[in-house]
C-alpha positions in Angstrom: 27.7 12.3 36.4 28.3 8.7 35.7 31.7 8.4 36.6 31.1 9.4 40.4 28.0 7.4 40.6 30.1 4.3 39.1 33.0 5.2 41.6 30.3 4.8 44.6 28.5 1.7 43.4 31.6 -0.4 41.6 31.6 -2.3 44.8 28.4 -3.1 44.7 28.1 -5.3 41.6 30.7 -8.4 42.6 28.6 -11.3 41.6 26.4 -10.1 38.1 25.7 -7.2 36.2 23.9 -4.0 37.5 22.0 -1.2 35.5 22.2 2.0 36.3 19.9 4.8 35.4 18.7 8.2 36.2 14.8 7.9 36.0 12.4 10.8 34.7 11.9 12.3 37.7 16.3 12.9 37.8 16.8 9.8 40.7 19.7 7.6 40.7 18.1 3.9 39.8 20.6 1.0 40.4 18.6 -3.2 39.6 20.5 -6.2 39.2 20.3 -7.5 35.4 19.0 -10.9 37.0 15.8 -8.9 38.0 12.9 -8.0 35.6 14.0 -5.0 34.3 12.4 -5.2 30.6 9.9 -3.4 31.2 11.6 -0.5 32.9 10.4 2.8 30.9 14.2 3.3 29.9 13.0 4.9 26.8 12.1 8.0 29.3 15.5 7.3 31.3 17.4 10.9 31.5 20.9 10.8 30.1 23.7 9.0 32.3 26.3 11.3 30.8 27.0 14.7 30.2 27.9 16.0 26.8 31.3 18.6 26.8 31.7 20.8 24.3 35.2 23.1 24.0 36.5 24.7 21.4 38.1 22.5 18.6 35.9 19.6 19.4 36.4 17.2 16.2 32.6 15.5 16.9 29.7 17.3 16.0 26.4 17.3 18.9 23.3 18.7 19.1 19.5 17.4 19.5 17.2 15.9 17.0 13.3 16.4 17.4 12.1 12.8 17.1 8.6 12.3 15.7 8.5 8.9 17.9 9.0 10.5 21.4 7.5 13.9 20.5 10.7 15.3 22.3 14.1 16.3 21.9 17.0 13.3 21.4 20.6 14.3 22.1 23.5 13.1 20.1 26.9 13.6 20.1 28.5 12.4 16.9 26.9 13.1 12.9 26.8 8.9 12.9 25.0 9.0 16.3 22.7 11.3 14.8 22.1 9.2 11.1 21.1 6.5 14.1 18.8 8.6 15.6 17.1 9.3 12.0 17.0 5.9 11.3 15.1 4.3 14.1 12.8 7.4 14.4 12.0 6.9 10.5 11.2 3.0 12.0 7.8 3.0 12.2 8.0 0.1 15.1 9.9 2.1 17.3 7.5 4.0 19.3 10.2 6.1 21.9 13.8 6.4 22.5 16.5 7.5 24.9 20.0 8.4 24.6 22.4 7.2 26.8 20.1 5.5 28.9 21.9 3.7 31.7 25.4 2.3 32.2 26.2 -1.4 32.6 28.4 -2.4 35.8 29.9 -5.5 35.4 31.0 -7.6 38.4 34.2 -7.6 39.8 37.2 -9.0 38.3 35.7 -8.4 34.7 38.3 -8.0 31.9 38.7 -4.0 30.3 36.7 -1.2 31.9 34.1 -1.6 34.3 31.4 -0.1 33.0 29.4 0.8 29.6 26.6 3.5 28.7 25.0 2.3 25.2 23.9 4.6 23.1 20.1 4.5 22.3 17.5 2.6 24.0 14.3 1.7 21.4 11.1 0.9 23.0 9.0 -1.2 20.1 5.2 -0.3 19.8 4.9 -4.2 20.9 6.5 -3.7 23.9 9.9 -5.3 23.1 13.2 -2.7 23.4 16.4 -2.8 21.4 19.6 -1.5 22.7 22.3 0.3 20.3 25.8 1.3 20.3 26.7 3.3 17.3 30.6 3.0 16.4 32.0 3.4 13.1 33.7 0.6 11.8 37.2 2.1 11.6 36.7 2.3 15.2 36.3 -1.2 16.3 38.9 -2.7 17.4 39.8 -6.2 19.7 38.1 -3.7 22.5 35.4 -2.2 21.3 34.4 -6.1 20.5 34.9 -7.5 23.6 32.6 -4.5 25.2 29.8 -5.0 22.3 29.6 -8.5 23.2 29.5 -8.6 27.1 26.8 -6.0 26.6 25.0 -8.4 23.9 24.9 -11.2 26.3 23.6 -8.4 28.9 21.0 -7.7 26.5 19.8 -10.9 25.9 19.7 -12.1 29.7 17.5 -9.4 29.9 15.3 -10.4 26.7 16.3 -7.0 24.9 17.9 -6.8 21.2 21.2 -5.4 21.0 22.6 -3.8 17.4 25.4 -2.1 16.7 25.0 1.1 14.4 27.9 1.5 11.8 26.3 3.5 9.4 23.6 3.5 6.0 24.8 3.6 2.4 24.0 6.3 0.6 21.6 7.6 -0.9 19.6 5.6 2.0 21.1 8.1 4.5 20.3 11.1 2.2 17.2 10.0 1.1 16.0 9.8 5.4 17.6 12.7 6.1 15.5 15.0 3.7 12.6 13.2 4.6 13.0 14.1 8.2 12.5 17.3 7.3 9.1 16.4 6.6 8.5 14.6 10.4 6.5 17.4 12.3 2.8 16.8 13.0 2.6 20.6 10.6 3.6 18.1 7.8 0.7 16.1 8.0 -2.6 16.2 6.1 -5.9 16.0 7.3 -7.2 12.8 7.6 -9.3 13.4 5.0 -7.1 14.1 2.7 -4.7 11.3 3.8 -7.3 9.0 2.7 -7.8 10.8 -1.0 -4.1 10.4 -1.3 -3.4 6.6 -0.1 -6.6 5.7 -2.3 -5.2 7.6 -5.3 -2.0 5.9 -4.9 -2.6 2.1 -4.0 -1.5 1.5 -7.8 1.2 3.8 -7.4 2.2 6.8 -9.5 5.2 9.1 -9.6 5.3 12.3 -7.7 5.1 14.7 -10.4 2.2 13.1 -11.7 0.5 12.5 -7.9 0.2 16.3 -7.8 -0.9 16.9 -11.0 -4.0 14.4 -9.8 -4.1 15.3 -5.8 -4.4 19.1 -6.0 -7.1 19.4 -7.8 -9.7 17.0 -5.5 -7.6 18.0 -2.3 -8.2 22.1 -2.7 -4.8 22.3 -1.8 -1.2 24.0 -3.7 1.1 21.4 -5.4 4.1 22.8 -3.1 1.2 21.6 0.4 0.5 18.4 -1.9 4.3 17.7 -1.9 4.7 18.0 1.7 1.9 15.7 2.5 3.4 12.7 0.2 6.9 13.7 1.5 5.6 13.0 5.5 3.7 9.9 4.3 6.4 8.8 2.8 8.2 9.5 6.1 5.7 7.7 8.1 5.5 4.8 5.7 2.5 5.2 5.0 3.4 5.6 1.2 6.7 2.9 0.1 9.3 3.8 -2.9 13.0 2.5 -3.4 15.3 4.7 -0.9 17.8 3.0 -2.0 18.0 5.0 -5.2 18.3 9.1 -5.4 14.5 10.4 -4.4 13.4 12.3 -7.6 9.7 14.2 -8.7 9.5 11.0 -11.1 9.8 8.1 -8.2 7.6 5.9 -8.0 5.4 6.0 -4.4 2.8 3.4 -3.9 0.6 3.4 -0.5 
């Protein structure tokens, strides 16, 4: 879809930078970057371009259910979707979009003429974030000269820009199984939220949280271990991810 909608409109942006997106409602949206577009709800933008799957296809895609937007997020790589994890595991990040809109630059602008980021992040503040996700193997003298003209977009704008490479393990492992956890059938009661963040504000290891929780909460130690295990998610409870998550980590609310 974006390529004809760029062919018609490349004509259009000589002078600065335009954005184009395809608002919730499915309508072709085309603003100069010198106008106020920060707050544009971008985080409910449809997707610019289609995903093509054939047989052979070396990148995995598929949709992640993100806990932030309450919705389905599409992907199309395993790194694009470790991004996806990542900044719905944020707890700052209240919504996100994938390929949100495509950049047009002006006329006469060096390498190709146009750029779909990623993700857009809407913050709970209000502030956004924009991401490309590219492993490093894959940057090269091009790749830089894109991120940056789309940085300085970014930041005409007043929006963060990032570009995803990747998280070290067992960061990446340690999100990913805690994402398993991310559905509201996860959570406990509020009630019983509170008897576990008061039990914990000293901190304790798993194994011995349940021996403690399942007795006052009524509930099994397998229900216990899915409550810490979405708090943990939420951050709600803290512990190192940066080391294997075992039943003797230590969580702390």
């Amino acid at each position: 879809m974006v390529q004809r909608l760029v062919g018609m409109l490349r004509n259009l942006s000589a002078d600065v930078p335009r954005l184009l997106h395809i608002d919730e409602t499915g309508v072709a949206q085309v603003r100069d970057l010198s106008e106020d577009v920060f707050a544009e709800p971008l985080e409910r933008a449809r997707a610019v371009r289609d995903f093509f799957a054939w047989p052979g296809k070396r990148n995995y895609e598929g949709l992640w259910w993100s806990s932030s937007n309450h919705g389905l997020v599409r992907f199309e790589s395993l790194l694009e979707q470790q991004a996806i994890e990542w900044f719905d595991f944020d707890p700052s990040v209240a919504a996100m979009s994938s390929q949100p809109f495509a950049l047009l630059w002006p006329r006469g602008a060096q390498g190709q003429s146009w750029h779909v980021p990623d993700l857009f992040l809407r913050r709970l503040d209000g502030s956004a974030r924009v991401v490309d996700v590219r492993p490093e193997s894959r940057v090269d003298a091009d790749a830089v000269a894109q991120f940056d003209r789309t940085r300085e977009a970014c930041a005409a704008v007043g929006w963060d820009y990032e570009v995803f490479q990747g998280l070290c393990e067992p960061l990446a492992l340690n999100v990913r199984f805690l994402g398993g956890y991310r559905f509201d059938r996860c959570r406990p009661t509020d009630l019983d939220q509170n008897r576990v963040l008061r039990r914990l504000q000293r901190g304790s290891s798993i194994r011995d949280s349940l021996d403690d929780l399942a007795p006052t909460t009524n509930a099994s130690r397998g229900t216990v271990l899915v409550h810490l295990y979405n708090l943990l998610w939420r951050q709600m409870l803290h512990t190192d991810l940066n080391v294997p998550l075992r039943m003797e980590s230590v969580v702390t609310a």
